[in-house]
C-alpha positions, 0 to 999 in steps of 0.5 A: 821842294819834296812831291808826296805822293797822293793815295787814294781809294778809287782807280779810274772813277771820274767825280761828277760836276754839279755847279751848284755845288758849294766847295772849300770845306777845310778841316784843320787840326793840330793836336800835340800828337799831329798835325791834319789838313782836310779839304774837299777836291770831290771834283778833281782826280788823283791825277789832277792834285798835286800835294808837295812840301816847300820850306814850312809850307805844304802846297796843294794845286789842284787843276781840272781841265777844260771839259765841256758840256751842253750849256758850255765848258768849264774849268776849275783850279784850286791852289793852297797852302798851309803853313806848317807848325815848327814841332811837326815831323816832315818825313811822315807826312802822308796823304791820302784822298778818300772815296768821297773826296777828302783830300787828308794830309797828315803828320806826326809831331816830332818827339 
């Protein structure tokens, strides 16, 4: 299993937590040129995603802990995994999360 490295923009910048807040926006394209997986983890840290390669499969865990506030506390964990097209290019997957919280992973498709 192969751990890519999350890139991001901000440093230190915590996302707020809004309940109300309807999450799971997952764009997926694939193209003859690449292959993109964007989804939204607006509420989650650099350092609480987790994107790896396992197989045919890139594996997205994402794990906020426990954090509480005046009503309660409250926990949120996403995991993922997309199955990845037989023509893509492994050794370019990158990906990288966007100030507003679009985690984007991307791969060229072998020539």
């Amino acid at each position: 299993m192969t751990t890519i490295p999350v890139a991001h923009d901000n440093v230190g910048e915590t996302w707020d937590w809004p309940l109300q807040h309807s999450d799971g926006v997952v764009k997926v394209t694939n193209t003859v040129e690449k292959f993109e997986v964007g989804l939204d983890v607006q509420f989650f840290r650099p350092n609480e995603i987790e994107v790896k390669v396992s197989g045919s499969e890139i594996l997205i865990n994402c794990h906020h802990e426990v954090r509480n506030d005046d009503h309660g506390s409250v926990t949120r964990e996403i995991h993922r995994a997309y199955k990845l097209p037989a023509d893509v290019d492994v050794s370019t997957l990158k990906s990288h999360l966007s100030s507003r919280g679009v985690l984007n992973i991307s791969a060229q498709k072998k020539k």
